[in-house]
ROSE-4610 file (N, C-alpha, C; in Angstrom, 1 decimal, always signed):
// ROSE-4610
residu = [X/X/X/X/X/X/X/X/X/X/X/X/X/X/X/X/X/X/X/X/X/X/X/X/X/X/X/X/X/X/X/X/X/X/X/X/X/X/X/X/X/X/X/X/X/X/X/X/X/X/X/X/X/X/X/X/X/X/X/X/X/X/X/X/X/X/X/X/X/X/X/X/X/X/X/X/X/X/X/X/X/X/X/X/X/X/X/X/X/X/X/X/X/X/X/X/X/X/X/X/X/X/X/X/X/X/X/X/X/X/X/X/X/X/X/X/X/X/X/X/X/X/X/X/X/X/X/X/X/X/X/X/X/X/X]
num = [1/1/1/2/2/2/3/3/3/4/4/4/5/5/5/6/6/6/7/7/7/8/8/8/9/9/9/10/10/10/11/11/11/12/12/12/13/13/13/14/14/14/15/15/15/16/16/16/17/17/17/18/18/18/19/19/19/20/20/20/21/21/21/22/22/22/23/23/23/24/24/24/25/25/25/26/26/26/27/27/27/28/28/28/29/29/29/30/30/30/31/31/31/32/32/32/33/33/33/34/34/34/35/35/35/36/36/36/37/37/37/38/38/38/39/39/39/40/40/40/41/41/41/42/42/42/43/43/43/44/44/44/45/45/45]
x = [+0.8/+0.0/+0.9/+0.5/+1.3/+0.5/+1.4/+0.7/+2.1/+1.2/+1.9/+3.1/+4.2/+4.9/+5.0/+3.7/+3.5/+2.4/+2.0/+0.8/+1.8/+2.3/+3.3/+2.7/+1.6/+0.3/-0.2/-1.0/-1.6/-1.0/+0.3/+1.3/+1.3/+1.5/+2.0/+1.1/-0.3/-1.8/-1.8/-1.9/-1.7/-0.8/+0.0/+1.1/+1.3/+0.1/-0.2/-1.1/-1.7/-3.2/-2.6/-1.3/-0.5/-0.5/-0.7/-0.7/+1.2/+1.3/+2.8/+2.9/+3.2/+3.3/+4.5/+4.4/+5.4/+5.1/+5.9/+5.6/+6.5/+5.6/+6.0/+6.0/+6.8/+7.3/+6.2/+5.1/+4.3/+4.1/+4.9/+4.7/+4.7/+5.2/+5.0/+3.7/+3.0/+1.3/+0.8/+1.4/+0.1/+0.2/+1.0/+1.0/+0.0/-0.2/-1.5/-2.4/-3.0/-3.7/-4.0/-3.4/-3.4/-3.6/-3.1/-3.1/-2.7/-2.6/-2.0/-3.1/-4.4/-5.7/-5.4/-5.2/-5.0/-4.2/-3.2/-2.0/-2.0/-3.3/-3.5/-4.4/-3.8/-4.3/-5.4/-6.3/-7.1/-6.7/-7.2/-7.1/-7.7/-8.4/-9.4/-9.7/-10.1/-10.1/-10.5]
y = [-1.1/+0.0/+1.2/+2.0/+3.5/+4.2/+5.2/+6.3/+7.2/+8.5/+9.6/+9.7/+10.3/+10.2/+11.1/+12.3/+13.0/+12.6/+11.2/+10.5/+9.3/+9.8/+8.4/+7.6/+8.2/+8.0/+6.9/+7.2/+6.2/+5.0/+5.8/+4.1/+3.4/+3.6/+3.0/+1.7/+2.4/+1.7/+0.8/+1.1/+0.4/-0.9/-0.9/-1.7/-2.4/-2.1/-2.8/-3.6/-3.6/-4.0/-5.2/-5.5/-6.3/-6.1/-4.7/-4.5/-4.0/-4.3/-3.8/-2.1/-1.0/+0.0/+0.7/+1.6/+2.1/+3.4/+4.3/+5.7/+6.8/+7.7/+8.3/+10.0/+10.8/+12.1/+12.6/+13.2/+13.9/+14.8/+15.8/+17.0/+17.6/+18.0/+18.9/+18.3/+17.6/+17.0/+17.7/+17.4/+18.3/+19.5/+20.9/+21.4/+22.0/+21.5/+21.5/+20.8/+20.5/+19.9/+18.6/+17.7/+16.5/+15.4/+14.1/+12.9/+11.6/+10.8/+9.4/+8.7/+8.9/+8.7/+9.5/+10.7/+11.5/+10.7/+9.8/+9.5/+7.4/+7.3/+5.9/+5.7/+4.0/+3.4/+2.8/+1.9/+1.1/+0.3/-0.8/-2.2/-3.2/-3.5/-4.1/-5.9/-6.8/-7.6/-8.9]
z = [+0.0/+0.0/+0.0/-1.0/-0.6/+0.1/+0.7/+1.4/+2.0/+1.3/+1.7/+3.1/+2.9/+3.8/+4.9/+4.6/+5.7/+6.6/+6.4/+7.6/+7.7/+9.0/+9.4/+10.4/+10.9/+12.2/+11.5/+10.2/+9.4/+8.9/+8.8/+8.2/+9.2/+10.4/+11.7/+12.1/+11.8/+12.2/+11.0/+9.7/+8.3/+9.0/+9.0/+9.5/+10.2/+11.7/+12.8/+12.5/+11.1/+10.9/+10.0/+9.6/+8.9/+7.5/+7.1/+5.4/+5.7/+4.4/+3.7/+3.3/+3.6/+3.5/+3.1/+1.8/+1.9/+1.4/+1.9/+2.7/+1.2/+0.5/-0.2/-0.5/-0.5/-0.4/-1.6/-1.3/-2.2/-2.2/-1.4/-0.8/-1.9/-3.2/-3.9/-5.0/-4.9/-5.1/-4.0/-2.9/-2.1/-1.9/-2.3/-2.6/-3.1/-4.4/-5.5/-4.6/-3.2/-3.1/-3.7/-3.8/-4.7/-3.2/-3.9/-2.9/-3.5/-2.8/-3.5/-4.8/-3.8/-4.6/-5.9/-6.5/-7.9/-8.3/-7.9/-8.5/-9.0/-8.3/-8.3/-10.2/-10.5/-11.1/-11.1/-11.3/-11.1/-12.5/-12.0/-12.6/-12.7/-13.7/-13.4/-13.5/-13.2/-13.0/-13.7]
């Protein structure tokens, strides 16, 4: 799972919950207001 590397609260809990997490620098996306979700794929099945 990605997730932003300025919720390290959320990765902590993600992680305790036994998902795989890895923590990514999007500060200049959020900037613009953005998020991991603007940056995600979907794929379908």
């Amino acid at each position: 799972m990605l997730i932003a590397a300025s919720a390290p609260r959320t990765a902590e809990l993600l992680e305790r919950r036994g998902l795989a997490v890895t923590a990514v620098d999007i500060s200049e996306f959020e900037k613009l207001e953005g998020c991991v979700t603007c940056l995600s794929v979907l794929i379908g099945g």
